[in-house]
N, C-alpha and C positions, 0 to 999 in steps of 0.2 A: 556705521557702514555695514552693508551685507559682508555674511563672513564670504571671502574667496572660495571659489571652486576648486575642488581635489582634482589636480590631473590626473586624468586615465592611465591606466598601464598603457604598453605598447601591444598589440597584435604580437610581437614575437613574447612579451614578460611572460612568467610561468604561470601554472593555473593560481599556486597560492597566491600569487599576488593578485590576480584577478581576483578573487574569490574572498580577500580583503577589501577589495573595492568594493567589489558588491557588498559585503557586511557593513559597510559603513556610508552605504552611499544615501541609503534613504530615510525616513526621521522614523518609522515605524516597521515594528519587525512583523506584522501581518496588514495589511492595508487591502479587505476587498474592495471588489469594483472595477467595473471594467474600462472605466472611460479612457485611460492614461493607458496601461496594458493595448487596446485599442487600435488607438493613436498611433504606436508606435509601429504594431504591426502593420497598420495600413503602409507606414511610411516602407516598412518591409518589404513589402510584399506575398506575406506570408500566411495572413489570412485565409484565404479560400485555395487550401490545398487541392490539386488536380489528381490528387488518387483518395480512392475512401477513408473517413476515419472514424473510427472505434472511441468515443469516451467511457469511462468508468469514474462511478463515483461510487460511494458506500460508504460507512459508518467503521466497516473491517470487510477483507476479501478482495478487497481491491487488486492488488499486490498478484494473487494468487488467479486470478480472475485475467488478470493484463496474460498473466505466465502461459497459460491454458490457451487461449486466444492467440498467442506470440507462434509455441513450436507446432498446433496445429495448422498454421498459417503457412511454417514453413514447410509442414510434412507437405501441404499440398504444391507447394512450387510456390510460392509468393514470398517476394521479399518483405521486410517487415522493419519499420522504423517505430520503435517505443521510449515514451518519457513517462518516468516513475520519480516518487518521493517518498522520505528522503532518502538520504544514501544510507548504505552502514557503513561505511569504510572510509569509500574515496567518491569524491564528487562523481566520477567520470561512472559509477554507476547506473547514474540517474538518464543515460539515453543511453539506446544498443539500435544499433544496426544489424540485423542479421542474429539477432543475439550475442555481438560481440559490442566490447566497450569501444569508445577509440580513442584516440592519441589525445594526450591532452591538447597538443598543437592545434587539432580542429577547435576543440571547447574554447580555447583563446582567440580564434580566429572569429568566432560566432559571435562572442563577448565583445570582441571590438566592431564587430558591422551593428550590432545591439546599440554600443555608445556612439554611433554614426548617427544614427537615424536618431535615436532620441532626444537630441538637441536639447531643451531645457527641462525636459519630461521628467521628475522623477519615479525610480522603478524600484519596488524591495525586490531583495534576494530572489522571492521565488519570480513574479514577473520578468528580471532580469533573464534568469536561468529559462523561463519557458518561452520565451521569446527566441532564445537562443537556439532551443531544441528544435523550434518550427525552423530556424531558419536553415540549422542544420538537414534538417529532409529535405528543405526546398532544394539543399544543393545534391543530395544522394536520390531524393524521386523515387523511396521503396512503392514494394504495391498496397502497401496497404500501412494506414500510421494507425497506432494505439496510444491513447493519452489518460492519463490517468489523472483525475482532480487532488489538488491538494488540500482545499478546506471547502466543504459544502459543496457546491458546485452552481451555482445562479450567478454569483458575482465571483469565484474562482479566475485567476488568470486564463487557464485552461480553454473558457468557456466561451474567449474570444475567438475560436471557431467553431465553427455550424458540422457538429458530428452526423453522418450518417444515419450512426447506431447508435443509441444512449444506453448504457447499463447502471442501473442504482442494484449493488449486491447485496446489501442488510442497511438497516436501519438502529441505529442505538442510539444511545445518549453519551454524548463526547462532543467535547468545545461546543458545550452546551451556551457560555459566554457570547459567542458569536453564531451561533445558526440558533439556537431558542432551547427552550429547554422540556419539549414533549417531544416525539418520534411524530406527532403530524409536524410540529414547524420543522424539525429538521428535514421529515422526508417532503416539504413544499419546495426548502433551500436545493436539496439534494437535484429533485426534479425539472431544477431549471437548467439544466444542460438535456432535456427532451427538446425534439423539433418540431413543427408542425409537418405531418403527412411522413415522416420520419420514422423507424423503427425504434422502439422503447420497450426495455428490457427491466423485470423487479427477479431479483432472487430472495427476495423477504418474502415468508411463507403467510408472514404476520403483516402485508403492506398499509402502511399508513393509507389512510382515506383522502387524503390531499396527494398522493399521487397520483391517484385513479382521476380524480378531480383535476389535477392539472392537464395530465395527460388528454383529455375528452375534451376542456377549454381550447386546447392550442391545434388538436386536432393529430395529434402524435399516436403511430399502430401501436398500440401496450400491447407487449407478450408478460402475462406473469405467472411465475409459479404455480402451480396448482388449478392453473386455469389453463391459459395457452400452451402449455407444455409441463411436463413431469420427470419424477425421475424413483427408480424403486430400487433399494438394493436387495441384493441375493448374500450368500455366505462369502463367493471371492468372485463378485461380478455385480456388474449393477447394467439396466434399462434405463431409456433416456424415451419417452413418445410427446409428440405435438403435433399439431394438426397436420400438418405435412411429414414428419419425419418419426421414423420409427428404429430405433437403434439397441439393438441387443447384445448381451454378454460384453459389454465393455470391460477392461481389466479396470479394476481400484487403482484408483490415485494416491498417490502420497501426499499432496496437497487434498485440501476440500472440497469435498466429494460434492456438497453443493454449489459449489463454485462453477465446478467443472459444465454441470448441467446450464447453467445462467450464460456459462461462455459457449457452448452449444446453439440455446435460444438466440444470444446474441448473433454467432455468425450465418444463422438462420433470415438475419435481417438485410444481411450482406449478398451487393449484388453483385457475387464470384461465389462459382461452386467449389465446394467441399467436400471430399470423396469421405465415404464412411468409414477407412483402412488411415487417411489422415485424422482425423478426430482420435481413432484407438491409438492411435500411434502417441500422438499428439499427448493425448489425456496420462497415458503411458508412463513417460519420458519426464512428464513437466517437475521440474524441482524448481525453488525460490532459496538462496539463503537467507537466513533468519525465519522464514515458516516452517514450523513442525521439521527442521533441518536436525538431523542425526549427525552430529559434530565427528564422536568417536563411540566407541564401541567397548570397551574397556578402560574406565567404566562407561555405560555410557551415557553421552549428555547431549539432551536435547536443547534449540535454541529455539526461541519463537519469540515474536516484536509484541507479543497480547500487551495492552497497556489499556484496556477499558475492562468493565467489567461481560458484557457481551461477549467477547474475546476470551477472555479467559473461562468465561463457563464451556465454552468449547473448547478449549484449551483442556480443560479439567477432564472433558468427555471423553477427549483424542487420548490422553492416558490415561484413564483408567481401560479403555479399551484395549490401550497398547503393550502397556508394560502394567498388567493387571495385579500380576505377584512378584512385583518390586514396591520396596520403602521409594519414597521421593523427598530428595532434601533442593528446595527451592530458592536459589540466587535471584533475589529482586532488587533491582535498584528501577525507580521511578522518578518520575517530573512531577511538583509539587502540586502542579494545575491538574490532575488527572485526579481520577476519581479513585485511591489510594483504598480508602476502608470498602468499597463495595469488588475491588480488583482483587484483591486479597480474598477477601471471603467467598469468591467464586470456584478460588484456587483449593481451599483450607478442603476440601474432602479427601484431597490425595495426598496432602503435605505429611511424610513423618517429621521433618524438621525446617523450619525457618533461615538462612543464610542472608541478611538482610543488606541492602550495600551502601553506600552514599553514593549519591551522583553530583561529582563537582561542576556539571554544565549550570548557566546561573538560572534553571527555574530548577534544578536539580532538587529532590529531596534528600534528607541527611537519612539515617537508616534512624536515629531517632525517632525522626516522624513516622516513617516505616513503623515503625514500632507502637508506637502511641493509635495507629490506625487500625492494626493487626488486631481481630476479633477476637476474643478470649480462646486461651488453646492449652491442653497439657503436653505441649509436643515442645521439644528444644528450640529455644531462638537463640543465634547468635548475631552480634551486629558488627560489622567490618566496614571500616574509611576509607575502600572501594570497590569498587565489581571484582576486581583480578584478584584483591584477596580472598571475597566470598568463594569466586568458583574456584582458587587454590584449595581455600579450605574443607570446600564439599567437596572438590574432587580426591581427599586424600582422605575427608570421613566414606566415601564410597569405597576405596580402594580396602579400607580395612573392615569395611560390614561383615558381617555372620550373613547377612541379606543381601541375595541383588537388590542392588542402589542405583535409582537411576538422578541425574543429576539435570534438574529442569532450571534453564538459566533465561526467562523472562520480563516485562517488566515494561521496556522501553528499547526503541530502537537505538539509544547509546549504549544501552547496557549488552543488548546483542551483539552490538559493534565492536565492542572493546573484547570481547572473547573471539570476536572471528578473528579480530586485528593481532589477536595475541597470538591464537593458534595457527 
């Protein structure tokens, strides 16, 4: 006999229970493809949003890229509906209106017009969740939505609607498993959220040849880096020019300074003006937690989500420029599936010491493995049975250094999560 169906929570049950269902609703914890995702929208109606939208995808910057895009949006007058992944904390991070989260009530109410429509369709997590987020703007009608891919972006949930604007931010190698394992097949995957006659956007300075190629098939305007637009830094100011737009003395970002420029390009593509006092403002202002996020200050401890190796060599770059003459003792805890020995070895030019963590999530690495991946070093390693010990224990070898100690707590977005959660 087929086994019975799990009945739904109720529209009023709380999010964790929703958010149970959905863990357990569909046989596969990644399933791209769009056919079913689809489906369902159509029955939504929520497909062909009636104000412009914004996708992002990339390899890393994503995140950072949505942020830039988000408060310059708002500097100029526009409202603004954005869906990001994953959370670090709490679900409800994963859409903002206005840049605020909302009630869980709504997230529940979305989840249940989701199990309405879907009828016998099944949906993983992430589908469930971005079906939800569209349906939620369809009911608030910002002026403008930003969506951000969660794997690849050709057969991405996401990609069941027709963006305006497409932005691919970088290119690397990660969940190499499922998009391929060269920066041409992934930047081909990456490239299928371009549109035909569409504006497409690369902030990869190095762009794979299967974007250019994609882009010229479907017939999509590519703006890229170093071609259609640029950007130069000064000592405490950087330049932005492109064929149209010429933007000087911009303040430094605390986010990524190449980002910032790609999110420029991008709203370049967009048919609503942009005042240039919005962009500075915008560019300004923008923080993300878990990016290049300054926790606390005594000592202090930076948090960043780097978990490829891409990532962390800028990672590596952003301090050594930042905190040039401080020791760094390094909280990592990682997913078993990530690319552990080349992540690590990005990192190792700035590490005085190692703080290793286990991550009990189940693709979690033990800090064992951690350790067994870690490149040869004369620097201290220790290994700790969870993130909150590691960063107790850096945070109280910084406290007693002869050195300023900066305490870099990277790795993975759980592992970021579990320090914000605690602090």
């Amino acid at each position: 006999m087929p086994k019975p169906r799990t009945l739904a929570p109720a529209a009023s049950a709380s999010l964790d229970d929703w958010l149970h269902y959905l863990e357990n609703l569909h046989t596969k914890t990644i399933e791209l493809g769009l056919d079913r995702v689809s489906e369902v929208a159509d029955k939504l109606g929520v497909r062909q949003p009636k104000v412009p939208v914004i996708t992002v995808a990339g390899t890393n910057g994503k995140g950072s890229t949505v942020r830039y895009l988000e408060v310059i949006l708002q500097h100029a007058g526009y409202s603004t509906g954005v869906y990001v992944s994953p959370h670090l904390y709490h679900y409800a991070e994963r859409v903002r209106l206005n840049q605020q989260h909302l009630p869980d009530a709504e997230h529940t109410q979305a989840f249940a017009a989701v199990e309405a429509a879907r009828g016998d369709t099944s949906l993983s997590y992430f589908e469930f969740g971005t079906l939800a987020a569209l349906w939620l703007f369809q009911q608030h009608q910002p002026d403008v939505i930003i969506l951000e891919v969660g794997l690849g972006g050709r057969l991405d949930a996401v990609n069941c609607v027709a963006p305006d604007v497409a932005v691919v931010t970088s290119i690397g190698l990660d969940h190499c498993d499922w998009l391929g394992d060269t920066r041409e097949l992934i930047g081909f995957e990456k490239a299928g959220i371009f549109r035909a006659g569409k504006h497409a956007v690369c902030g990869d300075p190095d762009m794979p040849v299967t974007i250019g190629e994609h882009a010229q098939a479907i017939g999509a305007v590519l703006s890229q880096v170093g071609e259609q637009f640029s950007y130069q830094r000064d000592t405490d100011r950087w330049h932005y020019r492109s064929e149209t737009l010429n933007l000087t003395n911009l303040p430094l970002p605390q986010l990524p300074l190449a980002n910032a420029a790609t999110a420029i390009a991008a709203l370049e593509g967009l048919a609503l003006p942009v005042t240039a006092a919005a962009i500075a403002q915008g560019i300004g202002e923008a923080r993300l937690a878990g990016r290049l996020q300054l926790l606390q200050t005594n000592p202090p401890v930076l948090l960043d989500v780097a978990h490829n190796p891409h990532a962390a060599a800028f990672l590596c770059d952003t301090v050594q420029a930042r905190f040039s003459d401080y020791d760094v003792i390094a909280v990592i805890g990682m997913l078993a599936d990530k690319d552990i020995q080349g992540s690590l070895q990005a990192l190792q030019p700035v590490v005085s010491e190692w703080a290793l963590a286990s991550l009990s999530e189940p693709r979690g690495a033990s800090a064992q493995e951690l350790q067994q991946a870690l490149p040869p070093t004369n620097v201290p390693v220790s290994k700790h049975d969870s993130v909150v010990a590691a960063f107790e224990y850096a945070r109280e070898r910084a406290k007693a250094a002869s050195r300023s100690t900066l305490v870099l707590v990277c790795g993975s977005f759980y592992t970021v999560g579990k320090i914000q959660a605690k602090e």
